[in-house]
C-alpha angles and dihedrals in degrees: 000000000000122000150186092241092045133274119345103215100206116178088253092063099058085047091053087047091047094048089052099054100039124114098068099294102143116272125119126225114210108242100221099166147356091317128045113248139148112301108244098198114227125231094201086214088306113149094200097054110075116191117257131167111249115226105181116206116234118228109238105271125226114281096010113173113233089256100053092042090046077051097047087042093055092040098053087047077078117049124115101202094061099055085170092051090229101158088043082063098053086063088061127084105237092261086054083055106055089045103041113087108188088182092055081087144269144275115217121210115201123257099294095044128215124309142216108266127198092265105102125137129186133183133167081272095056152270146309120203111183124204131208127188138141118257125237098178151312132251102199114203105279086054099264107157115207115190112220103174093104092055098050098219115204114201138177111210114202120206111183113200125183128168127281105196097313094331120095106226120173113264096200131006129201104264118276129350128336107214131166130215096261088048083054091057098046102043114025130071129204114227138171109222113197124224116174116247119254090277101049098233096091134058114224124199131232110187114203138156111245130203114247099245102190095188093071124035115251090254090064087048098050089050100051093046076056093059094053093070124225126333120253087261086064110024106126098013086082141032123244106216087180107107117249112254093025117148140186124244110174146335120215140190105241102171108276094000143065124223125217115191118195134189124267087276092081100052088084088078091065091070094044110064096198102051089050086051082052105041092055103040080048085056096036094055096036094048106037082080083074112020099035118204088347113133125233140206141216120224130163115203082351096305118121117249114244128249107357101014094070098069123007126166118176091244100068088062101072107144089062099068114139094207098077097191117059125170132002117351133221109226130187136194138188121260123151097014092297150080125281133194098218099234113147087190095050092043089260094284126219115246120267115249127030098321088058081052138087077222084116142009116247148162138187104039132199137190129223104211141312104287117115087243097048120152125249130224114195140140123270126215090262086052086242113137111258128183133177129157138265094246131104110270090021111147127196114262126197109237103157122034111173125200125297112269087019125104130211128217128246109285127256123193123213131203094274097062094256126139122220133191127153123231130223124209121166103283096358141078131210134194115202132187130177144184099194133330091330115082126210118209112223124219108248123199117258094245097067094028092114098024124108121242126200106184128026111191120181116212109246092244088050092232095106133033117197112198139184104231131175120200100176101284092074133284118308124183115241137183128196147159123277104219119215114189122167086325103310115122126217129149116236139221106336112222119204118233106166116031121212118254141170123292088001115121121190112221113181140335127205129172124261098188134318092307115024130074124200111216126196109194131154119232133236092254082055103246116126126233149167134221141169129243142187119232090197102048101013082234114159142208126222109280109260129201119274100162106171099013123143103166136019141202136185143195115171115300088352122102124192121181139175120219146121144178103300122252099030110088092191088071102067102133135167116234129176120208105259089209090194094060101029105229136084115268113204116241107179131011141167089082104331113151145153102041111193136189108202117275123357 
């Protein structure tokens, strides 16, 4: 079971592990009573041990047979207790070792692991022993988790052997490590690690899968995974306030609090408020998965840090939520040619200012935050980009234009007060963001220079665009960085979520939250559905029913959609997923359509 506080060790876990490794394959079970079963480690009221199952690798034994050393070799891959993989690399002839890198990342078979196939060849020179397994994801080596059930990878895994005196030892191993599932579980922890956005106010959150490492507490790992910086998914997207060159030495229990003491590098804080501020919201938020409402000081060569350092709880960093949007949302949606602040008790009132007038013609609204005079993004008549602002006397204003022959997609407004919208021209695409009148042209990776895009959507926090491209093969939903250095955008590396397939048609995306995306598709047998994903780890929810939905927007747990029976016009509604109940309550009718939460 994964979590949001670490890894939850149930009973069924350690029986999985021990399945898995059964057959003598070279993994120890604790003895802990009468009768041998899988260790449960004990914290003694220890804040800083958390309980994990131990699973101890087995050296290879004289006269083992290549099965049996392919098995130890697998087995001692996962092993907890062993986080250098020392005893994997006794079962490798020395030119397997020095080509072998257990720390490049891992493939992860799904619960049963792969199994022996047919394929097994042996001369007087050695042996090949060939694997086959089906593949449920990848953790490359800075912990990034990439779900791969829904694609359903086949893969063939080759181990050569050959004799070392009279031991068989593996002569060359597929790269990295070989997991299953159930090793996953057991060994691994999620985490969200926070990093400050580029301009230092917001926290931003990279979620990863982390080795159990039982010769240091979760709080020191988290802490050390800290100190490396952002990984390359987000690298340039965030800031990084931790000195260069900083290193822990120690965490200690203190009470109530926990003490992190770091080398000289971190004393330079002290003097710059606001990367003090930074640095332990950035902590706070990062540690209280693990230490809950626990506090945590700051010390260099064991003296305490001055002003914030020496007590810092995750609450009193409030402004740096990640999350944007807390509480209950105000949400709008188009009827009558204009916007509407979705309020049952007030009527549902237009918006002040030229969005809440018949002054222009416009579709596809969005919302710029959650203030009361918030700016709006729509499409004009002439499908140019407008804004103007929820305020009385605003005007629209063009902010985005496009090419002539080309068309934009709806707008999308990110935390910094920036509005986005792609542009498509016959064999190009364009992504646009502006501030005001003057339009900035965003870098766009190679491989969707020349596809077509129908939705841009900006995470609310403006690390991560998701976006619904088509390059020629159908649309696909994708998810990437936005890059922000010195000032220069780009968006980064695009990771597929939702691969395109015959007779699927992807429909809208909106954001759910930092990290999720909410994607309404219809299928190839033509019913239309909705489903959640992750844009860190590509994990997925059940699809749920979307019959007669056209858009979709989401805020949290709130879910707003427009729809209507097809082919009357007259029946465009706006509906939001009652979760309890499990079906969509309408909310407005006659007309109403394109509801909207800010941002997102």
């Amino acid at each position: 079971m994964w979590t949001r506080s670490g890894p939850v060790r149930y009973a069924a876990a350690a029986v999985a592990a021990l399945t898995l490794a059964g057959g003598g394959a070279g993994c120890a079970i604790i003895p802990t009573s009468a009768s041998p079963i899988p260790a449960k480690e004990e914290s003694n009221s220890d804040p800083l041990n958390a309980a994990y199952v131990r699973m101890i690798a087995s050296t290879p034994k004289p006269g083992a047979q290549p099965r049996d050393i392919v098995a130890g070799f697998r087995a001692a891959m996962a092993s907890v207790d062993d986080p250098d993989w020392k005893i994997a690399r006794q079962y490798l002839t020395g030119d397997a070792l020095a080509g072998w890198d257990p720390e490049s990342g891992v493939t992860v078979f799904d619960s049963a692991g792969p199994k022996e196939t047919p394929k097994e060849t042996n001369d007087a020179t050695g042996m090949t022993m060939i694997f086959h397994g089906t593949v449920a994801a990848t953790i490359d080596g800075e912990g990034r988790y990439h779900d791969l059930t829904l694609s359903g990878v086949e893969r063939d895994m080759t181990f050569g052997l050959t004799k070392v005196g009279a031991e068989w030892r593996i002569s060359s191993a597929p790269p990295g490590l070989l997991l299953s599932s159930a090793d996953i579980k057991r060994a691994y922890g999620a985490f969200d690690l926070y990093y400050p956005d580029i301009s230092g106010r917001w926290l931003v959150a990279d979620h990863v899968a982390i080795p159990i490492d039982p010769s240091e507490s979760q709080v020191e790992t988290l802490v050390r995974w800290l100190l490396r910086g952002p990984g390359r998914s987000l690298r340039g997207a965030v800031g990084n306030v931790l000195p260069g060159g900083t290193r822990l030495i120690r965490v200690a229990a203190d009470g109530d609090s926990v003490i992190l003491d770091f080398t000289s590098s971190m004393a330079v804080i002290g003097d710059r408020l606001d990367q003090l501020r930074a640095v332990c919201a950035q902590l706070a938020w990062t540690l209280n998965q693990v230490i809950p409402g626990q506090s945590i000081q700051i010390q260099v060569n064991g003296e305490p840090l001055p002003g914030d350092g020496r007590s810092i709880k995750w609450q009193n960093y409030p402004e740096f939520n990640p999350a944007v949007l807390t509480g209950d949302q105000a949400a709008y949606f188009m009827k009558d040619g204009v916007l509407h602040r979705m309020d049952h008790d007030a009527g549902d009132p237009v918006v002040e200012g030229a969005p809440g007038q018949k002054t222009m013609a416009f579709t596809s609204p969005a919302v710029s935050g959650t203030e009361r005079k918030a700016k709006v993004a729509a499409l004009g008549d002439d499908g140019a980009v407008y804004v103007a602002s929820m305020s009385e006397d605003s005007r629209w204003d063009k902010w985005i234009g496009g090419t002539k022959g080309s068309t934009l997609t709806p707008p999308s407004w990110d935390r910094y007060g920036a509005v986005w919208t792609a542009e498509n021209i016959a064999g190009e695409l364009r992504v646009w963001t502006a501030y005001g009148a003057a339009p900035q042209r965003v870098m766009i990776p190679a491989d969707v220079a020349s596809a077509n895009v129908e939705v841009l959507r900006v995470a609310r926090d403006g690390a991560r665009v998701a976006m619904i491209v088509d390059s020629g093969h159908g649309p696909e939903l994708r998810t990437g960085p936005i890059l922000r250095d010195e000032g220069n955008l780009r968006i980064g590396e695009l990771r597929t979520l939702l691969e395109a397939k015959e007779g699927q048609t992807i429909l809208d995306v909106a954001w759910k939250d930092a990290q999720h995306v909410v994607v309404l598709y219809e299928s190839r047998k033509g019913d239309r559905v909705y489903t959640t994903y992750s844009v860190t780890d590509g994990r997925s929810e059940e699809p749920k029913s979307a019959a007669h939905v056209s858009t979709i927007s989401a805020a949290g747990d709130s879910l707003l959609a427009g729809g209507g029976d097809a082919g009357d016009g007259d029946a465009d509604e706006v509906l939001s997923w009652d979760g309890k109940k499990s079906e969509w309550v309408t909310e407005a009718k006659d007309g109403a359509s394109a509801p909207v939460y800010p941002l997102g």
